[in-house]
N, CA, C and O atoms as a GROMACS GRO file, in nm:
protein
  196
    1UNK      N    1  -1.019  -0.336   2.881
    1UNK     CA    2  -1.076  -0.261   2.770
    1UNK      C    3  -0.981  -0.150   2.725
    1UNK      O    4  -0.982  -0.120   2.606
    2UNK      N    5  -0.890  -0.081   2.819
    2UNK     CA    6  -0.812   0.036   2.781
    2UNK      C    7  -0.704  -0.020   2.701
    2UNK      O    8  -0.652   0.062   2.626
    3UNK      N    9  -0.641  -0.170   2.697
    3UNK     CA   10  -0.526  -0.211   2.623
    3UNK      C   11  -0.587  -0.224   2.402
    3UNK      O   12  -0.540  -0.197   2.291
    4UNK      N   13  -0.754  -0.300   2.479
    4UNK     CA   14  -0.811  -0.316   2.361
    4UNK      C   15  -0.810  -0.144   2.262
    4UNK      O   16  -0.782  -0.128   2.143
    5UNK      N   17  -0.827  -0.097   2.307
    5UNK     CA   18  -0.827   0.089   2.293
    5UNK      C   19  -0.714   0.113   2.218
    5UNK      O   20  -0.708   0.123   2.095
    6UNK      N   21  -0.621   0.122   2.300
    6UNK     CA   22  -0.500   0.145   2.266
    6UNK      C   23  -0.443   0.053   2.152
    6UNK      O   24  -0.357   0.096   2.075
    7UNK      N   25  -0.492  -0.070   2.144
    7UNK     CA   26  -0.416  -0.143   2.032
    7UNK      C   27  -0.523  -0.128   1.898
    7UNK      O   28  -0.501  -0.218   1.816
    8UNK      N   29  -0.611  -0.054   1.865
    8UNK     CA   30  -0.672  -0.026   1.773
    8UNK      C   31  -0.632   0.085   1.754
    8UNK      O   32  -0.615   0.093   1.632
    9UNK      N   33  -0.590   0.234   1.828
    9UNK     CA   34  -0.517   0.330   1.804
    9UNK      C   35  -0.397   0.287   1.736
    9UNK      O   36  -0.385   0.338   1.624
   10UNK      N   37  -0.292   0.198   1.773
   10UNK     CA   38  -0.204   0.145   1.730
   10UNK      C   39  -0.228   0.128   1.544
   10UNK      O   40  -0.193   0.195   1.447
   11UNK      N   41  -0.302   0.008   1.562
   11UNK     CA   42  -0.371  -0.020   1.440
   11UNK      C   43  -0.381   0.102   1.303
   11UNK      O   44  -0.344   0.119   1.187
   12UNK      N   45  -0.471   0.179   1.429
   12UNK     CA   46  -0.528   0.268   1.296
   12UNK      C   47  -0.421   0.344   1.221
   12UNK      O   48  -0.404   0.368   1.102
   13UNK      N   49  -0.352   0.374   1.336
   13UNK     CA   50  -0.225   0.482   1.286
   13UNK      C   51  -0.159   0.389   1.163
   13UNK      O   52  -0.168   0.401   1.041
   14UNK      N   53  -0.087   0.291   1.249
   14UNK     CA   54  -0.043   0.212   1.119
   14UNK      C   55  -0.077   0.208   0.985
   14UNK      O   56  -0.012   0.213   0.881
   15UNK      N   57  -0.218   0.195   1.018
   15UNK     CA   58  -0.250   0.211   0.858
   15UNK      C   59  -0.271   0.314   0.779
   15UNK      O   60  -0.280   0.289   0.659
   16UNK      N   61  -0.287   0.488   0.834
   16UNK     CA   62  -0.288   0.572   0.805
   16UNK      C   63  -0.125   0.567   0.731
   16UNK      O   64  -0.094   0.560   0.612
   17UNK      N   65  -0.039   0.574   0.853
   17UNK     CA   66   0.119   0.596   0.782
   17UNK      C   67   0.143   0.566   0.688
   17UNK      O   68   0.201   0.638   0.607
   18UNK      N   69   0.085   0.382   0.654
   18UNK     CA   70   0.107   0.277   0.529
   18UNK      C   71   0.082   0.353   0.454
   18UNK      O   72   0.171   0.407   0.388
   19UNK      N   73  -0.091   0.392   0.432
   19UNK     CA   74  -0.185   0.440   0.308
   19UNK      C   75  -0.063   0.608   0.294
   19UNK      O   76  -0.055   0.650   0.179
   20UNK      N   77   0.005   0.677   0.385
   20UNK     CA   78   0.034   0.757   0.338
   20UNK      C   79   0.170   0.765   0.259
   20UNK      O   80   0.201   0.864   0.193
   21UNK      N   81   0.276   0.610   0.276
   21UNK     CA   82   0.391   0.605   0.223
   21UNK      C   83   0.319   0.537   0.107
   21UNK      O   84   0.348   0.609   0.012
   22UNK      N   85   0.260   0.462   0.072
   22UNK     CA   86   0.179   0.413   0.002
   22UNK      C   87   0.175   0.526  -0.144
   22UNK      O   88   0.246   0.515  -0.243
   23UNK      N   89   0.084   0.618  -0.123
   23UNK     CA   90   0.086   0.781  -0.236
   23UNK      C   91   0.198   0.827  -0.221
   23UNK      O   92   0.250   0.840  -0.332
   24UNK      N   93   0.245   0.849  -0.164
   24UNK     CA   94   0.351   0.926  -0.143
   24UNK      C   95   0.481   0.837  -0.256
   24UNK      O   96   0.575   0.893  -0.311
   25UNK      N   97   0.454   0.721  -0.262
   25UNK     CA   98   0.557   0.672  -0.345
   25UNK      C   99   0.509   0.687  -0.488
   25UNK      O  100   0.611   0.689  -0.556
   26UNK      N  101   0.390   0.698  -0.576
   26UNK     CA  102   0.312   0.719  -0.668
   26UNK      C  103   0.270   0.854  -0.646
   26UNK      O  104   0.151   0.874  -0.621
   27UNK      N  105   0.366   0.967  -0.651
   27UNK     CA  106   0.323   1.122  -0.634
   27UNK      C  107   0.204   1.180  -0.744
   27UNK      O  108   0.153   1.289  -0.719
   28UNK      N  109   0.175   1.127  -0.831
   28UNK     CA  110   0.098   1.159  -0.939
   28UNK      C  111   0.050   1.018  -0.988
   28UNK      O  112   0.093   0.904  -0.973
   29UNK      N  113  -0.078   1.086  -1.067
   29UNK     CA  114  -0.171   0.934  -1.108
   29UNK      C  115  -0.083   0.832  -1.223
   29UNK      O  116  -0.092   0.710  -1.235
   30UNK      N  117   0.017   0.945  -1.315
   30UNK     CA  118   0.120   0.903  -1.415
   30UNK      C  119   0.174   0.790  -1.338
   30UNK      O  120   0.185   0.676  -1.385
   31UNK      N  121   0.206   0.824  -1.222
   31UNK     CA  122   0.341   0.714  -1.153
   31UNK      C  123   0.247   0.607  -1.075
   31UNK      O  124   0.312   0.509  -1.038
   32UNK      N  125   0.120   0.604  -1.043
   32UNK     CA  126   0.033   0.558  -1.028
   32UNK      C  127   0.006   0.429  -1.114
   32UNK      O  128   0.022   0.311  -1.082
   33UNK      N  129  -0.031   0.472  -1.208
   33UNK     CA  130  -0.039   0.405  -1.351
   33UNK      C  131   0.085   0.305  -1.368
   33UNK      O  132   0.076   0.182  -1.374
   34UNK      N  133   0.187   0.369  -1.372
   34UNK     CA  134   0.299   0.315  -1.368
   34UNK      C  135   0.375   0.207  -1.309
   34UNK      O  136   0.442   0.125  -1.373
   35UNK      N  137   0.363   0.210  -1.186
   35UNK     CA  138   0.376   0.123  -1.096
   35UNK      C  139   0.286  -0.046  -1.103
   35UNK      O  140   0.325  -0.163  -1.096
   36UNK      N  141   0.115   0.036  -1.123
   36UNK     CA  142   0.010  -0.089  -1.117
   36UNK      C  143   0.059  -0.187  -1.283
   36UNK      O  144   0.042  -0.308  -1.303
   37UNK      N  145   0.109  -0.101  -1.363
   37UNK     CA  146   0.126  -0.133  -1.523
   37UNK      C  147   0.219  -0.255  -1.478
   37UNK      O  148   0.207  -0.375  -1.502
   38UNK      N  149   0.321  -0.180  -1.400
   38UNK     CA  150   0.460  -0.297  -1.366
   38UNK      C  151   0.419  -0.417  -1.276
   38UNK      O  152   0.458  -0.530  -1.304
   39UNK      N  153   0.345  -0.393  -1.175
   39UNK     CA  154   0.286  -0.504  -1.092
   39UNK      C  155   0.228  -0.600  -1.178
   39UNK      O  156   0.215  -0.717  -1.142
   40UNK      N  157   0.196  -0.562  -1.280
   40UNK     CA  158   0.049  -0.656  -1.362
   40UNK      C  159   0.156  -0.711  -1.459
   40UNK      O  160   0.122  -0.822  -1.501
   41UNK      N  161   0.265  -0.672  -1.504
   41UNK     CA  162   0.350  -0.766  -1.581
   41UNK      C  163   0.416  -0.826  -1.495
   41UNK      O  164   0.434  -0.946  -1.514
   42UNK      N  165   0.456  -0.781  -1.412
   42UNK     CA  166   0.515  -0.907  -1.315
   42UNK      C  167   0.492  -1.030  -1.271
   42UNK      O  168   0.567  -1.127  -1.256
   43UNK      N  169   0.355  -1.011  -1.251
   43UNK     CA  170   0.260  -1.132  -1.181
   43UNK      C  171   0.207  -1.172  -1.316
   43UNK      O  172   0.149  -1.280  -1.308
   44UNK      N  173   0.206  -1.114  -1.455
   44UNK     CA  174   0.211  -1.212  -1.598
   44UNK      C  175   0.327  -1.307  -1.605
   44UNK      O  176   0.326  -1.430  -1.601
   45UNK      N  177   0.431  -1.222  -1.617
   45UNK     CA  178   0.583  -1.303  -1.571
   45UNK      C  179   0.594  -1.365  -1.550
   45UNK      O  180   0.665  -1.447  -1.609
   46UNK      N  181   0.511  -1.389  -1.409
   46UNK     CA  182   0.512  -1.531  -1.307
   46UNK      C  183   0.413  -1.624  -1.354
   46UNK      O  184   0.427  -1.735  -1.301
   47UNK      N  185   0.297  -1.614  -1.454
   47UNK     CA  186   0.240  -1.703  -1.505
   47UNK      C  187   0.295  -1.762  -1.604
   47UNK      O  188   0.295  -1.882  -1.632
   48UNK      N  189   0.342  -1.677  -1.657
   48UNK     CA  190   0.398  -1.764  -1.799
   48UNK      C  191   0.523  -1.862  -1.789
   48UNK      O  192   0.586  -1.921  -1.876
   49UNK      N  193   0.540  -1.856  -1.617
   49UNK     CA  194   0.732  -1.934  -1.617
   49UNK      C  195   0.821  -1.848  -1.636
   49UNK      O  196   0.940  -1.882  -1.638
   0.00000   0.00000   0.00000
């Protein structure tokens, strides 16, 4: 049970760090915006060929 413990600590952190490089790369909702704007033509991009 103490490994199970520990590898959900693991876990969680991980995903804290993610979610925090995550904002941290979109410092403001502008660049926010920005980013999701570019994702969403990209993956148009890729539909159209």
């Amino acid at each position: 049970m103490k490994v199970k413990t520990y590898v959900s600590n693991i876990k969680s952190i991980l995903t804290v760090l993610l979610l925090s490089c995550a904002l941290g790369a979109c410092a403001t909702i502008e660049g926010a915006g920005k980013d999701i704007e570019s994702a969403g033509e990209a993956v148009q991009d890729a539909a159209n060929g």
